[in-house]
Residue frames as qw, qx, qy, qz and C-alpha x, y, z in Angstrom:
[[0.056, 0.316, -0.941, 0.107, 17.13, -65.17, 22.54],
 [0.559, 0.016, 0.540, -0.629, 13.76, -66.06, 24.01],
 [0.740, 0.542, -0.002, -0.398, 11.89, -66.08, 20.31],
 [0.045, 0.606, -0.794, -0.021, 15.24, -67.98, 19.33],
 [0.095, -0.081, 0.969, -0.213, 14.60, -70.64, 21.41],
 [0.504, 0.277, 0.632, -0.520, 10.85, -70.88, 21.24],
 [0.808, 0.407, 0.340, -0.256, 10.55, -71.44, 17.94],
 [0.752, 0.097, 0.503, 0.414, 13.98, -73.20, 16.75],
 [0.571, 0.801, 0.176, 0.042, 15.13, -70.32, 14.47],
 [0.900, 0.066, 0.083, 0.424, 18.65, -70.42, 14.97],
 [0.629, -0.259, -0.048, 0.731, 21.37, -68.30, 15.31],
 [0.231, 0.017, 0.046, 0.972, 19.86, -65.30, 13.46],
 [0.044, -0.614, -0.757, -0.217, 16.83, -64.94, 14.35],
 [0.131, -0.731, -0.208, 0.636, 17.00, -61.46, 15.32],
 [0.085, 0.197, -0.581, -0.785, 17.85, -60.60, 11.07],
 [0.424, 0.334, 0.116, -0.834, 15.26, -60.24, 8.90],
 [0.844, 0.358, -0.199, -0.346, 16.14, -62.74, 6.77],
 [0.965, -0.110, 0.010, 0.237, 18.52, -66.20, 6.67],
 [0.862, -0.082, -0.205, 0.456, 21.42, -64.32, 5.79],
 [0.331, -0.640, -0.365, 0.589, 21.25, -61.19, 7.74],
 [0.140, -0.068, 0.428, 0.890, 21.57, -58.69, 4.48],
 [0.191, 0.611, 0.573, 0.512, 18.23, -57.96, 3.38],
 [0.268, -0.920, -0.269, -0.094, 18.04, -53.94, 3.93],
 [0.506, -0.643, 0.150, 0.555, 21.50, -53.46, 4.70],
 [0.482, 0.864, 0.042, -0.140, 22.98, -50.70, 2.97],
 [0.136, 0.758, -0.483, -0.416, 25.96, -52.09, 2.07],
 [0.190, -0.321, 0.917, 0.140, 25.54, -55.56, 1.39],
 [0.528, 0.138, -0.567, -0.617, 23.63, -57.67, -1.21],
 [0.745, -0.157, 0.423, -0.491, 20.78, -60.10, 0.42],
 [0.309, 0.194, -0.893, -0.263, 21.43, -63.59, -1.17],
 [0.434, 0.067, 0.861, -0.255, 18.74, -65.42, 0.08],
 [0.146, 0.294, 0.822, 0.466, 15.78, -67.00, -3.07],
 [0.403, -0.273, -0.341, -0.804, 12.77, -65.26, -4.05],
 [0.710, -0.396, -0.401, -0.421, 10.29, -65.88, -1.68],
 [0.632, 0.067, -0.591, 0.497, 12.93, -66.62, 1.54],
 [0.047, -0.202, 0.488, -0.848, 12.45, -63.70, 3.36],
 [0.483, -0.239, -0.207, -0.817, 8.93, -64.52, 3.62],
 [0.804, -0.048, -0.590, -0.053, 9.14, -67.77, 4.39],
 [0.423, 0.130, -0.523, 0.728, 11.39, -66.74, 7.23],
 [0.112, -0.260, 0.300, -0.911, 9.27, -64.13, 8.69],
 [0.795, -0.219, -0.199, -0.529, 5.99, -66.27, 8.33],
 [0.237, 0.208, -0.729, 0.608, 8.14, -68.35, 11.59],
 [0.117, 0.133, 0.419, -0.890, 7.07, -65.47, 13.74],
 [0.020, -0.572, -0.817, 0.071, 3.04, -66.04, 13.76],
 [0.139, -0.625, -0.192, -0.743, 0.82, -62.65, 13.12],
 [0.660, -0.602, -0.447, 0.028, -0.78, -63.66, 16.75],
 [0.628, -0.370, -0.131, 0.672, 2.88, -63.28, 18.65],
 [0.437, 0.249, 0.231, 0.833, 3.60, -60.44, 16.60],
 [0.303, -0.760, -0.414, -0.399, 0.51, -58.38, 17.56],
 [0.677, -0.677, -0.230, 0.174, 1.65, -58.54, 21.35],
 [0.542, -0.254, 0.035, 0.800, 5.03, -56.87, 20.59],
 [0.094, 0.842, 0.414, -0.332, 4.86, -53.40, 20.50],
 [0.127, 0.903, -0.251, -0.325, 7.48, -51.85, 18.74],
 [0.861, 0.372, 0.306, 0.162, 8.74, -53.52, 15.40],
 [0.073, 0.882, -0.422, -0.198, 12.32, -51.32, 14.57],
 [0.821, 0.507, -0.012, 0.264, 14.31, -52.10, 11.77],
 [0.301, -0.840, 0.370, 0.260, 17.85, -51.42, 12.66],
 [0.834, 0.423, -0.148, 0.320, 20.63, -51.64, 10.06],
 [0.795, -0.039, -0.012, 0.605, 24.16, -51.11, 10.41],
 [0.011, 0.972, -0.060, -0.225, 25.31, -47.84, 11.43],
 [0.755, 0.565, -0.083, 0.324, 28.40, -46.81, 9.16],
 [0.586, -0.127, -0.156, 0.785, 32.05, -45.78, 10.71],
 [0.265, 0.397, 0.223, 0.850, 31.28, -42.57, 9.28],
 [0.448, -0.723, -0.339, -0.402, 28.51, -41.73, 11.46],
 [0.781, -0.573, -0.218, 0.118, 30.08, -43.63, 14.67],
 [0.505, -0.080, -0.126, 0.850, 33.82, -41.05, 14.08],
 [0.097, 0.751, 0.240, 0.608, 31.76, -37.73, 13.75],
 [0.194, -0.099, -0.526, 0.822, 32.19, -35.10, 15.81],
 [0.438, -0.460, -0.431, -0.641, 28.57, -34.15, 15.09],
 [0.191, -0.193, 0.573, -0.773, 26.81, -33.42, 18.58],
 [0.504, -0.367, -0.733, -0.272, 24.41, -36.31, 19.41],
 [0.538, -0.541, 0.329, -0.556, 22.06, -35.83, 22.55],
 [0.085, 0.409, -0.746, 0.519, 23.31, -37.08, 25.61],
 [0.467, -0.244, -0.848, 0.058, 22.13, -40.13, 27.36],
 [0.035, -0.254, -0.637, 0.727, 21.34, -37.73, 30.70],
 [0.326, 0.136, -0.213, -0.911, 19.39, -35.54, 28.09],
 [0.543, -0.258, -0.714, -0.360, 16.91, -38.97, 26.87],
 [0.330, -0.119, -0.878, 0.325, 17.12, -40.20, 30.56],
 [0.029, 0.193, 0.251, -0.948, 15.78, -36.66, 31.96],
 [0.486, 0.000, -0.359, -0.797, 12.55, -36.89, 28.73],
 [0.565, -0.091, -0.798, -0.189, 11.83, -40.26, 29.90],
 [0.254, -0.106, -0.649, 0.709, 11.74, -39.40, 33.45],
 [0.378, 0.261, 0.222, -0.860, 9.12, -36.47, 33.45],
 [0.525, -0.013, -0.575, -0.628, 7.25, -38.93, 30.92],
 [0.397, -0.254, -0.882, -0.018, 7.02, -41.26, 33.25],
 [0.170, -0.290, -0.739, 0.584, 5.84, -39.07, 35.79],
 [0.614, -0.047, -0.320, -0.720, 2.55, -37.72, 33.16],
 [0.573, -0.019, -0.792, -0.209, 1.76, -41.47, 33.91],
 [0.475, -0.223, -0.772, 0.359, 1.89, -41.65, 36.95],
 [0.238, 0.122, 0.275, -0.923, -0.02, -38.28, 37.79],
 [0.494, 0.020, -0.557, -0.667, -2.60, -39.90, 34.88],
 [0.704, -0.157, -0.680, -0.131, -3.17, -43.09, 36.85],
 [0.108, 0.190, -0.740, 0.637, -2.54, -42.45, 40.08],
 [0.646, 0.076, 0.099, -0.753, -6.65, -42.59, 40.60],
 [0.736, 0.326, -0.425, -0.414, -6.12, -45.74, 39.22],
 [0.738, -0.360, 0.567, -0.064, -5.37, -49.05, 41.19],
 [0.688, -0.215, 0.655, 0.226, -2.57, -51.07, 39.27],
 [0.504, 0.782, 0.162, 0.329, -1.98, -48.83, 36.17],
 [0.336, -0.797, 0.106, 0.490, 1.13, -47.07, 36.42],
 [0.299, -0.336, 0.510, 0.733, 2.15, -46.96, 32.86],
 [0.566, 0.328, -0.148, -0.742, 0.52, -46.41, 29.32],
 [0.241, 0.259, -0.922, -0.158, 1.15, -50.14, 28.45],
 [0.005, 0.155, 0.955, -0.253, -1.02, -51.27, 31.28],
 [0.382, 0.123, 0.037, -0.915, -4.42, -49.40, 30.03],
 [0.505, 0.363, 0.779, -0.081, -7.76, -51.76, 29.63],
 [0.105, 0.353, 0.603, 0.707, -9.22, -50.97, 26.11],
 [0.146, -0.740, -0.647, -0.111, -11.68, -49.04, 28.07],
 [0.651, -0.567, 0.096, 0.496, -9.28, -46.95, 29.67],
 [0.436, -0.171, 0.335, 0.818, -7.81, -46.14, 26.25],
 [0.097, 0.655, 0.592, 0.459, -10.79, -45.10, 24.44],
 [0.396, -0.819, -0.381, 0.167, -10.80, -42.33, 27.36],
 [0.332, -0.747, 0.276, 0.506, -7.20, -41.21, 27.46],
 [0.367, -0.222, 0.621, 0.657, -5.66, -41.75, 24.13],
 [0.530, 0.756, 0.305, -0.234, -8.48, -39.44, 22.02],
 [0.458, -0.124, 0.404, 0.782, -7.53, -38.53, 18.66],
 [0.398, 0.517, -0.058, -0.755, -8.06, -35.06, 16.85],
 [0.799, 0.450, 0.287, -0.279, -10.04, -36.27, 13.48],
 [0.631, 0.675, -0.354, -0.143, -7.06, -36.27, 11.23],
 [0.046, 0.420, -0.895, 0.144, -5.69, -39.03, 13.32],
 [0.679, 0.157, 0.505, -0.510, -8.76, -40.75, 13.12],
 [0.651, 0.682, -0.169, -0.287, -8.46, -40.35, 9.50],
 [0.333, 0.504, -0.796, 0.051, -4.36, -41.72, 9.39],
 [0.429, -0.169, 0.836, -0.297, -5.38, -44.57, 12.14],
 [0.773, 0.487, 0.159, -0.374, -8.50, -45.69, 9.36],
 [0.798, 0.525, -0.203, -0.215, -6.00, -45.87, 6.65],
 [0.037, 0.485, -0.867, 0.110, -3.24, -47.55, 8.20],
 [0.640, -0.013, 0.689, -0.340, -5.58, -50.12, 10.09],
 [0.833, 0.491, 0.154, -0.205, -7.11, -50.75, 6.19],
 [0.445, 0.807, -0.359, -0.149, -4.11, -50.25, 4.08],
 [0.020, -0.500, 0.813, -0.298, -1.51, -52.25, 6.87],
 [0.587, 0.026, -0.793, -0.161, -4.06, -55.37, 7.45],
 [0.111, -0.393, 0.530, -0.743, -3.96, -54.06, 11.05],
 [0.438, -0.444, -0.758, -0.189, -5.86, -56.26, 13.89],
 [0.453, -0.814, -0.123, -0.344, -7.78, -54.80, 16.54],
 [0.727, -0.564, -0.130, 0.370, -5.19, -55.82, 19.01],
 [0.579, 0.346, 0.159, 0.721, -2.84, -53.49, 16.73],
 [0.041, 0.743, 0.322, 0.585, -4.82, -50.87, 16.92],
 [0.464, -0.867, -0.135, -0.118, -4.97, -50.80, 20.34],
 [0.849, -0.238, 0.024, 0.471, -1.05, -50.97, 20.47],
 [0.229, 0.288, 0.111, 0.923, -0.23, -47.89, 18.60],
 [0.270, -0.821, -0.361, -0.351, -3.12, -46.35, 20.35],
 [0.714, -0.660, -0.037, 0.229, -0.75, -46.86, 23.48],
 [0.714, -0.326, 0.147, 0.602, 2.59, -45.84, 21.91],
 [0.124, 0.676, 0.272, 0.673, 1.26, -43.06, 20.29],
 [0.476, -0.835, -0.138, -0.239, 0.22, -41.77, 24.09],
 [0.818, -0.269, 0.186, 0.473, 3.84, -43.00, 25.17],
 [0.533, 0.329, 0.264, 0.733, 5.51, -40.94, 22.07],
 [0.236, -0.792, -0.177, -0.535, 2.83, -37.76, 22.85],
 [0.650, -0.731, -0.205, 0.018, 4.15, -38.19, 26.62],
 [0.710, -0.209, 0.169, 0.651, 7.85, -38.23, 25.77],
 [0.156, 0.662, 0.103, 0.726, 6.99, -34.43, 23.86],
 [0.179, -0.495, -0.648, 0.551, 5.15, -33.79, 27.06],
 [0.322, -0.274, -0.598, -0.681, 1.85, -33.63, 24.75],
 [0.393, 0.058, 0.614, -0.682, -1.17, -33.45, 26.90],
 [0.783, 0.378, 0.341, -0.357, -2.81, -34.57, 23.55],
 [0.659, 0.061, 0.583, 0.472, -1.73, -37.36, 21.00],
 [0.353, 0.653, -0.114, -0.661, -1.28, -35.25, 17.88],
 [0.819, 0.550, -0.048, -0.156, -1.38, -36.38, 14.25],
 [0.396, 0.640, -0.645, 0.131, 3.14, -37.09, 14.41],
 [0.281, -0.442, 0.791, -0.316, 2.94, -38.89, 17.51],
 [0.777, 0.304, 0.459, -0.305, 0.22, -41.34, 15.99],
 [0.737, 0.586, -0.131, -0.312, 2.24, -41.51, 12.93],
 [0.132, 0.531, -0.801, 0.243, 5.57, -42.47, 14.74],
 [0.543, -0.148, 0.756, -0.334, 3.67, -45.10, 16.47],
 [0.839, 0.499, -0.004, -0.217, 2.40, -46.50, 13.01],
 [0.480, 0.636, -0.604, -0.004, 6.09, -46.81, 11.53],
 [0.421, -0.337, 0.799, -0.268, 6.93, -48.89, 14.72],
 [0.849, 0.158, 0.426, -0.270, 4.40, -51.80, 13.60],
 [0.259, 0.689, -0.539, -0.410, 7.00, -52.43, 10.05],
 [0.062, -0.032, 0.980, 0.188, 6.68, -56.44, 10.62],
 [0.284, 0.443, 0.499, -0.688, 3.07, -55.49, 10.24],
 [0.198, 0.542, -0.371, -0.728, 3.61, -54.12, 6.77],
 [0.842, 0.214, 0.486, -0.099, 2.04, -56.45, 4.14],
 [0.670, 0.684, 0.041, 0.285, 4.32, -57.20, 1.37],
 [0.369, -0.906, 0.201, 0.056, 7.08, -55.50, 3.39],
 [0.604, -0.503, 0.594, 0.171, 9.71, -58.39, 2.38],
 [0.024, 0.278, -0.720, -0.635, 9.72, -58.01, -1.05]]
C-alpha cells in the first residue's frame, strides 16, 4: 500500500504488470510490448536495492489448495524460525544494537557471512551477469546468512547463497520480457 501511495501506481501495484497476468499460469497477459517494462521502471533501481526479498507469487491452483498432501505445519516453520533467531542473538550478543542479520555494518558482514570459494565464484557471476549493485551484494550476503541460519548452518553454503540470489528476481535484467 505504502509503494502504492508513494508513487501514484494505482490499484495494482503489487502485479507485475497493468493487468495483473503476466506469469500467471493460467491467464494470457494483455498488456503492449514494452508495458511491463514501462511499469516496473515506476519502482526506481535505488528503492529496489533496499528491499530485500523480491518473490514472485502467482496463483496457487484449487488443486493444490484441496490436497490432502501433508504440508508442514505453521508450529513446524514457527519452531525453525525461532532457534534461527536465537543463532543471532548468541552471534551478536557481544554486539551493542545488532540483534538480527539485517542489522550487520558492511564490516560486520565481511566477518560473519564468509563464503567457501564456489560461492565466491556464483556471487561473481550473479553480481556480473544480474547488473547487481554493491548495495545488492551486500543484501544477499545477509539473506544468504538468514537462509544458512534457518538450516541451522554455522556456514553459508553454496544453496543458501543461491536461494538468496533467486530472491533479488526484480533485479533480473530483461526479466519482463
Amino acid at each position: 500500500m505504502a509503494l502504492k501511495r508513494l508513487f501514484g501506481l494505482g490499484k495494482k501495484a503489487t502485479q507485475e504488470c497493468p493487468c495483473g497476468f503476466y506469469n500467471h499460469p493460467d491467464r494470457e497477459c494483455t498488456c503492449p510490448p514494452g508495458g511491463v517494462q514501462k511499469y516496473l521502471n515506476k519502482i526506481s533501481g535505488p528503492l529496489l536495492d533496499r528491499i530485500d526479498l523480491h518473490v514472485e507469487v502467482t496463483p496457487v491452483p484449487f488443486s493444490e489448495l484441496s490436497t490432502d498432501k501433508q504440508q508442514e505445519p505453521s508450529s513446524s516453520i514457527r519452531e525453525r524460525v525461532m532457534k534461527a533467531r536465537e543463532m543471532q542473538a548468541e552471534r551478536y550478543k557481544e554486539m551493542p544494537g545488532i540483534y538480527c542479520n539485517a542489522q550487520m555494518s558492511s564490516k560486520q558482514l565481511k566477518e560473519i557471512c564468509v563464503l567457501p570459494t564456489a560461492g565466491q565464484n556464483l556471487i561473481k557471476v550473479a553480481m556480473e551477469k544480474l547488473n547487481l549493485s554493491a548495495r545488492a551484494y551486500d543484501r544477499i550476503l545477509k539473506v544468504s546468512r538468514t537462509v544458512a541460519d534457518l538450516s541451522q548452518s554455522e556456514a553459508i553454503k553454496v544453496e543458501h547463497l543461491a536461494e538468496a540470489i533467486q530472491y533479488r528476481s526484480l533485479d533480473r535484467e530483461g526479466w519482463a520480457g
